[in-house]
C-alpha positions in Angstrom: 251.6 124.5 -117.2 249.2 124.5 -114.1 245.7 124.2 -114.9 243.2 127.0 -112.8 240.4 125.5 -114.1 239.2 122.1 -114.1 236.2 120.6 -115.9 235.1 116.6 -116.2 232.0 114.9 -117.4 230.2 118.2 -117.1 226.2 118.2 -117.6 223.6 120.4 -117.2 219.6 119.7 -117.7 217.0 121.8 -116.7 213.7 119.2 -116.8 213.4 117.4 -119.4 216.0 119.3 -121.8 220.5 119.0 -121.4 221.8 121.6 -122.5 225.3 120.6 -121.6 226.4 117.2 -122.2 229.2 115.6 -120.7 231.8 118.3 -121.7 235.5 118.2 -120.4 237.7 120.7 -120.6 241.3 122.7 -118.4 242.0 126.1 -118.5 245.7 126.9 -118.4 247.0 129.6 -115.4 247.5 132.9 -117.5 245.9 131.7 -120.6 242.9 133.5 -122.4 240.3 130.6 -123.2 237.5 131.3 -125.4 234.9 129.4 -125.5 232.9 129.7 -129.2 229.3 129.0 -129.9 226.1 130.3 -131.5 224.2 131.5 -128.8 221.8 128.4 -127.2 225.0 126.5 -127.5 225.5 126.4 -123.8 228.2 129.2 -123.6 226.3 131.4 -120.9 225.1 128.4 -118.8 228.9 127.0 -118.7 229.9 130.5 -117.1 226.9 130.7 -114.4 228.0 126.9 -113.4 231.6 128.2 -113.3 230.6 131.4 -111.0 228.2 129.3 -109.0 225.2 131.3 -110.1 223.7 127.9 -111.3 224.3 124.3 -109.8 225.4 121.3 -112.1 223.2 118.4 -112.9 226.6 116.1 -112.7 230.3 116.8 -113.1 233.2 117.2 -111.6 234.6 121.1 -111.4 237.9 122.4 -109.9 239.0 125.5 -109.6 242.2 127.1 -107.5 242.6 123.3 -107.3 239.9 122.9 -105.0 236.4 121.0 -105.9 233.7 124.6 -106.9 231.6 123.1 -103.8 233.8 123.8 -101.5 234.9 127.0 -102.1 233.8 129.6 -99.6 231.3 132.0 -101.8 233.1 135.4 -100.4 236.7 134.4 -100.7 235.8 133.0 -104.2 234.3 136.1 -105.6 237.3 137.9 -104.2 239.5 136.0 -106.4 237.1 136.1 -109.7 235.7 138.8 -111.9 232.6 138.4 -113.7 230.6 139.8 -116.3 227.1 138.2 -117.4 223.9 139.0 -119.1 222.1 139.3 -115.2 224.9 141.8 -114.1 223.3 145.0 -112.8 224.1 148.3 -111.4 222.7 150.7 -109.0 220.9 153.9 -111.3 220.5 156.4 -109.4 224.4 156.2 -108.3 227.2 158.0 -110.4 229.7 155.7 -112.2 232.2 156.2 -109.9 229.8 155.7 -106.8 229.3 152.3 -108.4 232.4 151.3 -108.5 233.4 153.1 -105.2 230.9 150.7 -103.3 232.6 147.7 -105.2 236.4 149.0 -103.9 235.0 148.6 -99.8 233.7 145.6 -100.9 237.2 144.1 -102.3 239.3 146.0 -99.7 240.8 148.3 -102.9 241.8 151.5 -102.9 239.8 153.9 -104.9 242.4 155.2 -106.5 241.7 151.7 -108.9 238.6 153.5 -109.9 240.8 155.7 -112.6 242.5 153.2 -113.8 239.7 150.7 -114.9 237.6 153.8 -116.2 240.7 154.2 -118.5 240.8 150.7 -119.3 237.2 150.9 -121.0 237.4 154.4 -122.2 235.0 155.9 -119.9 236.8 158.5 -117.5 235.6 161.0 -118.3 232.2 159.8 -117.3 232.4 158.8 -114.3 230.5 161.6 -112.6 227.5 160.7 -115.0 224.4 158.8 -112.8 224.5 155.5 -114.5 220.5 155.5 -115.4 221.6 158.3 -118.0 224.3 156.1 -119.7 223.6 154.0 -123.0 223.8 149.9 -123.2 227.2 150.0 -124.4 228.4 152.0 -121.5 226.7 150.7 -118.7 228.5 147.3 -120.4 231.6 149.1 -119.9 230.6 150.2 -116.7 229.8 146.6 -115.4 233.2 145.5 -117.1 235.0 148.1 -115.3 233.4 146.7 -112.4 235.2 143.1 -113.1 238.5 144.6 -113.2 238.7 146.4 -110.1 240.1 144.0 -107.5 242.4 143.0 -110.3 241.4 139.4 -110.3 243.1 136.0 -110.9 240.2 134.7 -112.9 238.0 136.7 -115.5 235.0 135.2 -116.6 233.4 137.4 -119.7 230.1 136.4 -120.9 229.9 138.3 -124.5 231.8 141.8 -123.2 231.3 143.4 -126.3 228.5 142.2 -127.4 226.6 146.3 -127.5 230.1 147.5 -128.0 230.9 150.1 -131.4 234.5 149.3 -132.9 236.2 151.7 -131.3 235.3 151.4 -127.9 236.0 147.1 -128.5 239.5 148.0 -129.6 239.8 149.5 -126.5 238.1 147.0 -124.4 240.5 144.5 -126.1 243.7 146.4 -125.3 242.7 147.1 -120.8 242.0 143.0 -121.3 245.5 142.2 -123.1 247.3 144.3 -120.8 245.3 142.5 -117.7 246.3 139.4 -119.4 249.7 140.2 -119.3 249.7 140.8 -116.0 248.8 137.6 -114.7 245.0 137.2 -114.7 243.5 134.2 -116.5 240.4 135.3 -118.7 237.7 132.5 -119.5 235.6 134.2 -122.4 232.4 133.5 -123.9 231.7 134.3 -127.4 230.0 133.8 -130.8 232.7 136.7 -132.3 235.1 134.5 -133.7 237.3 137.8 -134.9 237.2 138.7 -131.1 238.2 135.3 -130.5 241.3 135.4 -133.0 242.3 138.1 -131.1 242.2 137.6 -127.8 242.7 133.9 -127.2 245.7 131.7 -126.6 242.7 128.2 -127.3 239.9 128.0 -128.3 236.9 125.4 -127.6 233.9 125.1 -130.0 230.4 124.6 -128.4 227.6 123.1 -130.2 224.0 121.9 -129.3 225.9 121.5 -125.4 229.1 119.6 -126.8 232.6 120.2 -127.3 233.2 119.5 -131.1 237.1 120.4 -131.0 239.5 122.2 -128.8 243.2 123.8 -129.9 244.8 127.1 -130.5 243.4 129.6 -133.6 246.9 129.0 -135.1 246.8 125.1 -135.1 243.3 125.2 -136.1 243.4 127.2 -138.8 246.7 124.9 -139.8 244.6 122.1 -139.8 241.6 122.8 -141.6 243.8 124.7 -144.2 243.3 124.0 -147.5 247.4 124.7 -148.3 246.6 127.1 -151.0 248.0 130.4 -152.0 246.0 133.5 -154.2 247.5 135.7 -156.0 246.7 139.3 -157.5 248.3 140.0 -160.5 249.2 143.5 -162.3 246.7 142.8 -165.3 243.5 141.8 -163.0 243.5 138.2 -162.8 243.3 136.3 -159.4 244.8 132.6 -159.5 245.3 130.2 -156.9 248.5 128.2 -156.5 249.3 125.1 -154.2 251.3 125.8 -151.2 254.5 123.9 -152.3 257.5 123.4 -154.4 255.5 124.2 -158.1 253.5 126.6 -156.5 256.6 128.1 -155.0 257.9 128.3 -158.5 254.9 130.1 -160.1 254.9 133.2 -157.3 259.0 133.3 -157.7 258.0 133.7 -161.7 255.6 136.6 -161.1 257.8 138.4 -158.8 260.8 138.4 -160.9 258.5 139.3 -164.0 256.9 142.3 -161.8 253.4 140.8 -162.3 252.4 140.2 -158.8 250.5 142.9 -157.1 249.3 140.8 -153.6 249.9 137.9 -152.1 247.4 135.8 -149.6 247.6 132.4 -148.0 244.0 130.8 -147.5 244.0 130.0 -143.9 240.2 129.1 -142.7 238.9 132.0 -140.6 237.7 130.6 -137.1 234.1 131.2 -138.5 235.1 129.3 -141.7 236.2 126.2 -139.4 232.9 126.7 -137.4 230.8 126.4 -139.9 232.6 123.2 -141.3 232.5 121.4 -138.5 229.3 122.2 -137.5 227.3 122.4 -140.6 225.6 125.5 -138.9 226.2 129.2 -139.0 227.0 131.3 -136.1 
């Protein structure tokens, strides 16, 4: 699969202090990447490198198969979306005014406006001046934003980080769908739940390294413990080994209608963090 994103020997010191350290990593074309760490890990700095908001101490970066250098700032940001802790909006200007200035900006019609306000449950708020608007929607408002010019890249620093569980379901659904649709979405996160969700690999940061790099499913396969719990009918919880005996023990409680639930122990994302790290998110 064609890589969009390129990284090599990537480091990042601002005086005396690295804060990235000679991290390597390729996003896929159409993937969702997440990239997981406490926060201080390195996450947010990675992105602002990425978007050219900050400049690299060393490292080589490609993107669109072209070195980040030489990419032409205006055509770049055509072909990128981007969310970030230092995006803003204009207060005194409705929602939709907001995003109308964006769509002459991009060349889109503003008929997109609709749409993206759907996408992050907010259309029927989009006559509201954004200085009224909470964190969370102003969030969703600057997300919204992102998606407009429906972009081949998506870089998402935290986008639900002020979010309530309803309104994240329904960020998570607009970002499947975009997903699905062709654009590739680089994510930055310490949610590992929003992680298991959304991304096809994940890569875990840690005091500015990269401490492992795979999909949820094969990580959570490898750091498995190959156990399986069981609820029975009379209270008790056991544990059983995931293999031929323990096989045998869940066919007995099934056949004896014992077994009330059954639950294989796969590591959580968090669980495998944690592990490998020795620190919590």
């Amino acid at each position: 699969m064609e890589n969009i994103i390129e990284v090599r020997n990537l480091t990042k010191a601002f005086s005396n202090k690295v804060v990235l350290k000679d991290i390597n990593f390729e996003v896929r074309k159409g993937e969702t990447f997440g990239f997981l760490g406490p926060s201080g890990s390195g996450k947010t700095t990675t992105i602002k490198i990425l978007t050219s908001q900050l400049l690299h101490t060393k490292g080589e970066i490609n993107i669109f198969n072209q070195p980040l250098e030489k990419q032409k700032n205006y055509y770049y940001l055509k072909r990128v979306g981007i969310l970030t802790d230092n995006s803003t909006l204009y207060d005194r200007l409705s929602v939709y005014d907001n995003l109308l200035l964006y769509c002459k900006l991009y060349g889109v019609s503003s008929k997109r406006i609709d749409e993206v306000l759907k996408d992050v449950n907010l259309l029927k708020d989009k006559k509201t001046v954004v200085l009224k608007l909470s964190k969370g929607m102003k969030q969703r408002v600057v997300l919204a934003r992102a998606l407009l010019h429906k972009p081949e890249i998506l870089f998402l620093d935290e986008p639900t980080s002020a979010l309530d569980p309803v309104n994240t379901k329904h960020i998570y659904e607009g970002l499947k769908r975009l997903n699905r649709e062709g654009t590739t979405i680089f994510l930055t996160t310490h949610d590992m739940s929003e992680a298991e969700e959304l991304c096809d690999r994940v890569a875990f940061l840690d005091q500015g390294k990269i401490k492992l790099l795979d999909s949820p499913r094969n990580l959570r396969l490898k750091f498995s413990k190959g156990s399986i719990s069981l609820t029975l009918k009379d209270g008790k919880t056991l544990t059983v080994k995931n293999d031929e005996e323990g096989g045998k023990q869940i066919y007995n409680y099934i056949t004896n209608d014992e077994l009330i639930s059954i639950h294989s122990n796969e590591p959580t994302l968090g669980d495998i963090f944690v592990q490998l790290t020795g620190s919590e998110l």
